[in-house]
C-alpha positions in Angstrom: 0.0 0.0 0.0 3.0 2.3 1.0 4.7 1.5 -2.4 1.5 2.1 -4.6 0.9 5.5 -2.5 4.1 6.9 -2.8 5.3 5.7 -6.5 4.1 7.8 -9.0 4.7 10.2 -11.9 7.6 12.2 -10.5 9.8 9.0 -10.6 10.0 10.0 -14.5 11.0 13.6 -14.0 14.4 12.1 -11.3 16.9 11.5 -14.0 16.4 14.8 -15.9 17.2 16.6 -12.2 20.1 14.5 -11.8 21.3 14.6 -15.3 21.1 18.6 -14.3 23.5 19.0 -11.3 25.2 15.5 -11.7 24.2 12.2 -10.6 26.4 12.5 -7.7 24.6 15.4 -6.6 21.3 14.2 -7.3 21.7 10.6 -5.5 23.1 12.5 -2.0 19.8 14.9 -2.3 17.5 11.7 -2.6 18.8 10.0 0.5 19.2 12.7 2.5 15.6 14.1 1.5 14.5 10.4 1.9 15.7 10.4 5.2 14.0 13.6 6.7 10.7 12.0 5.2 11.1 9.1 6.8 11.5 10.9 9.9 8.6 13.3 9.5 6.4 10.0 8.0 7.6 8.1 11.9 6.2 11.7 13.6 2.9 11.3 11.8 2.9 7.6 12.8 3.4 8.4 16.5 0.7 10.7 16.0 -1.4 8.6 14.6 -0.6 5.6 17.3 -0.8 8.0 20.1 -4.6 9.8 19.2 -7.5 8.2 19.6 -10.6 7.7 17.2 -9.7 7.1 13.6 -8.9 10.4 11.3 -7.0 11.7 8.2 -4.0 13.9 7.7 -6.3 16.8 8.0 -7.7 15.6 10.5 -4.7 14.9 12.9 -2.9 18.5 12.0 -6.6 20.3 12.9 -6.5 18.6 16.6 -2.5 19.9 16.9 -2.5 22.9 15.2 -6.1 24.2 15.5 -8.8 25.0 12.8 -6.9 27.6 10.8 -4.2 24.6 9.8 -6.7 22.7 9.1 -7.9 24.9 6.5 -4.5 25.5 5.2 -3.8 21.4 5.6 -7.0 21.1 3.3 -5.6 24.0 0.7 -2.1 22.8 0.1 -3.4 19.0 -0.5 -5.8 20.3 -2.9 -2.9 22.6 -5.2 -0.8 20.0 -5.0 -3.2 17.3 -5.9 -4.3 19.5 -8.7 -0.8 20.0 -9.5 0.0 16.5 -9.5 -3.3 15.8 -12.0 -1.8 18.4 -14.3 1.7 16.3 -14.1 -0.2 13.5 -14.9 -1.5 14.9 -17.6 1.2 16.1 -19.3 3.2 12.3 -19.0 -0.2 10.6 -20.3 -0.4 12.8 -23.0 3.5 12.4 -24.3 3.2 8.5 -23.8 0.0 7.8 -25.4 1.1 10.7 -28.6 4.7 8.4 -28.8 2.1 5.3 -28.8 -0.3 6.4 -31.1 0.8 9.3 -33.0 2.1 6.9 -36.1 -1.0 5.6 -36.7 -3.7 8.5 -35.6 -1.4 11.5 -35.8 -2.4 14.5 -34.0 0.1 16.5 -31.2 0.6 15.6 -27.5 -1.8 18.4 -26.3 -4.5 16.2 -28.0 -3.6 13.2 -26.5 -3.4 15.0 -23.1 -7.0 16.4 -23.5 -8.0 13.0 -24.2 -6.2 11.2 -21.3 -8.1 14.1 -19.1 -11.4 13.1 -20.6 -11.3 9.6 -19.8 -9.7 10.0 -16.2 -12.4 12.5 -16.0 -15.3 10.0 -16.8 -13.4 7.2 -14.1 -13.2 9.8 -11.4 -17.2 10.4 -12.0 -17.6 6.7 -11.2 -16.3 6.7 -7.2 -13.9 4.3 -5.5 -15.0 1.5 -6.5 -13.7 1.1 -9.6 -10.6 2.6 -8.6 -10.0 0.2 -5.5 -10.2 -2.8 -7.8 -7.8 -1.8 -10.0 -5.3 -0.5 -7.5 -3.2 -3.7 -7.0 -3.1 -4.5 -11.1 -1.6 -0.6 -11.4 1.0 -0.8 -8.6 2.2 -4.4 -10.4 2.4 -2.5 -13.4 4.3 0.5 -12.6 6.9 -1.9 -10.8 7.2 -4.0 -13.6 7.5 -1.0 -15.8 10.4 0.4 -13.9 12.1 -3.6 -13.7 12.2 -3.3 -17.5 13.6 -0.1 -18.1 15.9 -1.0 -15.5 17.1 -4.1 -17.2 17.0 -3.3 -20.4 19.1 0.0 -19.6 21.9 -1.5 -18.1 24.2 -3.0 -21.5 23.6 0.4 -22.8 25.0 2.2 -19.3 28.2 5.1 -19.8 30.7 5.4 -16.8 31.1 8.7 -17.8 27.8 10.0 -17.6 28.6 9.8 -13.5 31.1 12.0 -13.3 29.7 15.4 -14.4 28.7 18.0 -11.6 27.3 21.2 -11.8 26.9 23.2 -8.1 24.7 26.0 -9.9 22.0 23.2 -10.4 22.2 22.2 -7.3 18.6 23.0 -6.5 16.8 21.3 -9.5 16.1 17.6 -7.7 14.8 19.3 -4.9 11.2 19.7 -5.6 10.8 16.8 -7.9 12.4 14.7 -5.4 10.1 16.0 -2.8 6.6 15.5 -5.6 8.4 11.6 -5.9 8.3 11.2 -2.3 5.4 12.4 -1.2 2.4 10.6 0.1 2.4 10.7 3.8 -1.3 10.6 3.6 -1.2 6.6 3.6 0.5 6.5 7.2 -3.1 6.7 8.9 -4.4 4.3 6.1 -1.6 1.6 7.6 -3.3 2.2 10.7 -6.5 0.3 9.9 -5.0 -2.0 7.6 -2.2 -3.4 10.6 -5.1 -3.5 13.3 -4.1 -4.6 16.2 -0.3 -4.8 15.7 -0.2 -1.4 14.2 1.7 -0.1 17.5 4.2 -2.7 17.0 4.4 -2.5 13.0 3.6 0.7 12.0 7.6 2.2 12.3 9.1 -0.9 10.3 6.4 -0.5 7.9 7.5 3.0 7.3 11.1 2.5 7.3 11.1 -0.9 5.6 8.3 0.5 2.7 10.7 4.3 1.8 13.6 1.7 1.8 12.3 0.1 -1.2 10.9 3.4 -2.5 14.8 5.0 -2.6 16.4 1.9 -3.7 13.9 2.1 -6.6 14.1 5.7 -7.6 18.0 5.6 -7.4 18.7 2.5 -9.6 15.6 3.9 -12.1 17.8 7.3 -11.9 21.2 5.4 -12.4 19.8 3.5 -15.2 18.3 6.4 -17.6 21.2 8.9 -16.8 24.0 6.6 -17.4 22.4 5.6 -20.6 21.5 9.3 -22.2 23.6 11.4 -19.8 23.4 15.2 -20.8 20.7 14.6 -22.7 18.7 13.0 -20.8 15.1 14.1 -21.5 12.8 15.8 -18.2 10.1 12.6 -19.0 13.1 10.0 -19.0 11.7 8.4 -22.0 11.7 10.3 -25.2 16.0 10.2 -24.6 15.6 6.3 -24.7 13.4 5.1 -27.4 16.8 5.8 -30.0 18.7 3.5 -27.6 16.6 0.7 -26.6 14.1 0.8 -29.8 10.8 -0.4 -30.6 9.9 -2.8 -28.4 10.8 -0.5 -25.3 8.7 1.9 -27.1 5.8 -0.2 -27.2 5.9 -1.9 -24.0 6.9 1.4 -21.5 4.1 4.0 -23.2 1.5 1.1 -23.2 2.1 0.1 -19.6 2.8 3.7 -18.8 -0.1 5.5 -20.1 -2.7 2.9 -18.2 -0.7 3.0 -15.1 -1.0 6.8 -15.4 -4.6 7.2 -16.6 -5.6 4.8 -13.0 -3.4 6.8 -10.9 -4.9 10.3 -12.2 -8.0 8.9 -11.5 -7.4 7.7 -8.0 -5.9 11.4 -7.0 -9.2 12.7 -8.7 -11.2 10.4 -6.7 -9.4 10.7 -3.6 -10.0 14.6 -3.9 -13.4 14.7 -5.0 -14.3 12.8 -1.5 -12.3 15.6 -0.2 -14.8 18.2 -1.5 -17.5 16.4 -1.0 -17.2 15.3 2.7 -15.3 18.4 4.1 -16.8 21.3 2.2 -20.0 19.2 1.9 -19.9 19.9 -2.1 -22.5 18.0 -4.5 -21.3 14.9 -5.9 -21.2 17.1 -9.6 -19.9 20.1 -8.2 -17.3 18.3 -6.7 -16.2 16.6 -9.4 -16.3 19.2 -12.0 -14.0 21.6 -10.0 -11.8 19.0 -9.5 -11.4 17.8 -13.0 -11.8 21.1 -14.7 -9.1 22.5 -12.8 -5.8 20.6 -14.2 -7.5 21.0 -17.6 -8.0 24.8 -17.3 -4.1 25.3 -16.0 -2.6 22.6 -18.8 -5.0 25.1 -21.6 -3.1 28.5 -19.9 -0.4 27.0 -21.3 1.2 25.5 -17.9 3.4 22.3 -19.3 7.1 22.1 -18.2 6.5 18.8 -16.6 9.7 19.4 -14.1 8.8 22.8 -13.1 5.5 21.6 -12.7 6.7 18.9 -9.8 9.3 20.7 -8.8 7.5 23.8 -7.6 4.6 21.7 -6.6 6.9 19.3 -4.7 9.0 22.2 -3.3 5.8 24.4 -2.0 2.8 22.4 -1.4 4.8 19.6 -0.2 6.9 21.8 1.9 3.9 23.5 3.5 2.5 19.6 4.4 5.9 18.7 6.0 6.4 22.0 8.3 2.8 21.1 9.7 3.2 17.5 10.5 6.8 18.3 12.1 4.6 21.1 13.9 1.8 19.0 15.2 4.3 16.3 16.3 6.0 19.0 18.3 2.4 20.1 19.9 1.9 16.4 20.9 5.1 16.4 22.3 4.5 19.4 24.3 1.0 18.1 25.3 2.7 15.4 27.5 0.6 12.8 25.8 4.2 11.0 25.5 4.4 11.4 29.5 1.9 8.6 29.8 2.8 6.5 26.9 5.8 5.6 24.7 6.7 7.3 21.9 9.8 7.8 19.6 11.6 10.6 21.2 12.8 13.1 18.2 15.0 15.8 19.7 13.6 19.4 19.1 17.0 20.3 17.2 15.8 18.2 14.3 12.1 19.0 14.6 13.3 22.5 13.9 16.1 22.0 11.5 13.3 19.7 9.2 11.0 23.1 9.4 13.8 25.1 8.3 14.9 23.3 5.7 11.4 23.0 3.8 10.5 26.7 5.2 14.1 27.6 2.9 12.7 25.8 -0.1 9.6 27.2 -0.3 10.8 30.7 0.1 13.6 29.8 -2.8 11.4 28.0 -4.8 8.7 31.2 -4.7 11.2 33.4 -5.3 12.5 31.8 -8.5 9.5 32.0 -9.4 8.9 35.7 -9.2 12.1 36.2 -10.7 11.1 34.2 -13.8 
C-alpha cells in the first residue's frame, strides 16, 4: 500500500534533475531528503498511534494545530493534488502521442486532453472502480520500472557519473520531494495493521521508503548513465533511439494505463475531499476537481519538471512544516508522558522546518524572478 501510495509520476521527472546537477549530486539529495521524510512519515505515525478515534491527515494536524491549519492542511493537498493531475497529464499525454501518434497523428496536447477526458469520466464513477484496479496498477508501474531498469543497463556510460554542476544544485529538490510524497497513507496503515499497528507501523514505514529509494535511485542510475546530458525531463523520449521499438511499445502502453488509474485515483481521492469536508454535491465536486488541471494545462502550464518541482518544493513543503509542527504540539502536550513514543529531539524538529521553510521561500522566489 505504501509502495503504490508513494510511486508515482515524479519518478520520470528524477533523472532529468540528476542529469542537471550530476548524478552524484542528485543521488546525496535523494537520501538525505529520503531520510527527513522518513523521519517526518515516523512523527505522523506516532501521532497517529498516540490519538485516539480514527482520522486523516487533515484531521490529525486540525486537533494539533487548530482550525486555521486545518484549513491550510486542506488548501495545500488540494494545489498540490491538482498539481499532480496536471503532471499526470502532461506524461499521459506524451506516452500515449509516442504510442499512437504513427497511426492517428495529432500532437501531445491532443492526446493530453483526451487522457483528461477519460480519467475525468473514471473519477465520476467513485472508489470502487478505482480500488479494484489498484493492486493490477501498482504491479504494473513496478514491472514497468524492472524493465527499463534491465534493459538499460548493456547500454549504461561510466562517464555519464562523473559530471557535476553546483549551480543546479537546487533542481532535484522539488521533484524529489513531488516523488516522495504521500504521507497521507501513514493513517491508512493504521487500519489496515489492526491490532499490531503499534508494534508495526515504524518498520512499515522505514522498511516501505527503503524500497521506494532503492527504486528511484537504480531507475535514476539506469536512464542517466544511458542518455547522460541529454537525458530528457520525461526519462523516456531520450531512450526510445537507444533501446528501440519494443521498449517503445511496452513502456508508453504500460505507462499510459498506469498513469490514466493513478490520475484517476488522485481525482477520486480529492473529490471525497470536497465532497465530505466542504459538503460539495457529488457534480460540483467533481467538476472543480477535473476542470481545474485542464484549465491550468489550456493557460499553457506544461514544463513537466517545473510543474513537480515547484509543486513538490511548496505544497509539499507546507505539508511537511505542519506534521513536524503537530508532532511537536503532541510532544509538548505530555501525551508522550503517559505512553511511549519515539523521542525526536527538538534540534531536528526545527532543523526539518527550516529546511522546507528555505525551499519554499527559494522556490517562490525563483518563481517571481522568472
Amino acid at each position: 500500500m505504501m509502495i503504490g501510495a508513494i510511486v508515482g509520476v515524479g519518478v520520470f521527472g528524477l533523472p532529468y534533475a540528476f542529469a542537471q546537477g550530476g548524478f552524484g549530486l542528485g543521488l546525496l539529495e535523494l537520501f538525505f531528503l529520503g531520510g527527513l521524510l522518513v523521519v517526518l512519515q515516523l512523527m505522523l505515525g506516532e501521532i497517529v498511534a498516540q490519538t485516539p478515534g480514527h482520522h486523516r491527515l487533515v484531521n490529525y494536524i486540525g486537533i494539533y494545530t487548530g482550525r486555521f491549519w486545518k484549513w491550510v492542511t486542506l488548501v495545500a493537498l488540494s494545489l498540490g493534488v491538482w498539481g499532480a493531475m496536471l503532471a499526470y497529464m502532461l506524461v499521459g499525454g506524451t506516452f500515449l502521442h509516442l504510442l499512437l501518434s504513427p497511426i492517428l497523428g495529432g500532437g501531445e496536447a491532443v492526446y493530453s486532453y483526451a487522457l483528461a477526458i477519460i480519467a475525468s469520466a473514471l473519477v465520476f464513477g467513485g472508489l470502487v472502480l478505482a480500488s479494484r484496479i489498484e493492486y493490477l496498477v501498482v504491479g504494473a508501474l513496478l514491472f514497468l520500472f524492472t524493465f527499463i531498469i534491465l534493459a538499460s543497463l548493456p547500454l549504461v556510460d561510466v562517464s555519464h557519473y562523473t559530471t557535476l554542476d553546483l549551480k543546479e544544485f537546487f533542481i532535484p529538490y522539488g521533484v524529489i520531494l513531488f516523488s516522495l510524497s504521500g504521507m497521507g497513507i501513514v493513517p491508512e496503515l493504521k487500519d489496515v495493521l489492526g491490532k499490531t499497528y503499534r508494534r508495526l507501523l515504524s518498520p512499515v514505514i522505514v522498511t516501505g521508503m527503503g524500497i521506494i529509494l532503492l527504486l528511484y535511485a537504480l531507475f535514476a542510475f539506469a536512464v542517466v548513465g544511458v542518455t547522460g546530458a541529454d537525458t530528457s525531463p520525461m526519462a523516456f523520449e531520450g531512450l526510445v533511439p537507444d533501446l528501440g521499438t519494443t521498449f517503445l511499445v511496452v513502456a508508453t502502453l504500460l505507462g499510459s494505463l498506469t498513469i490514466l488509474s493513478i490520475y484517476m485515483v488522485l481525482g477520486i481521492e480529492l473529490l471525497n475531499t470536497f465532497k465530505f469536508d466542504f459538503n460539495l454535491r457529488h457534480k460540483t465536486a467533481w467538476f472543480l476537481v477535473c476542470a481545474v488541471p485542464v484549465v491550468l494545462f489550456a493557460l499553457g502550464m506544461r514544463e513537466f519538471v517545473d510543474i513537480i518541482g515547484f509543486v513538490g518544493s511548496v505544497f509539499g513543503g507546507v505539508l511537511g512544516i505542519l506534521v513536524a509542527l503537530s508532532y511537536w504540539s503532541m510532544r509538548r502536550r505530555g501525551l508522550c508522558r503517559t505512553h511511549h513514543c519515539i523521542n525526536f529531539p527538538a534540534p531536528l524538529t526545527w532543523l526539518i522546518i527550516a529546511i522546507f521553510a528555505a525551499g519554499i521561500i527559494w522556490e517562490v522566489v525563483m518563481v517571481l524572478l522568472t
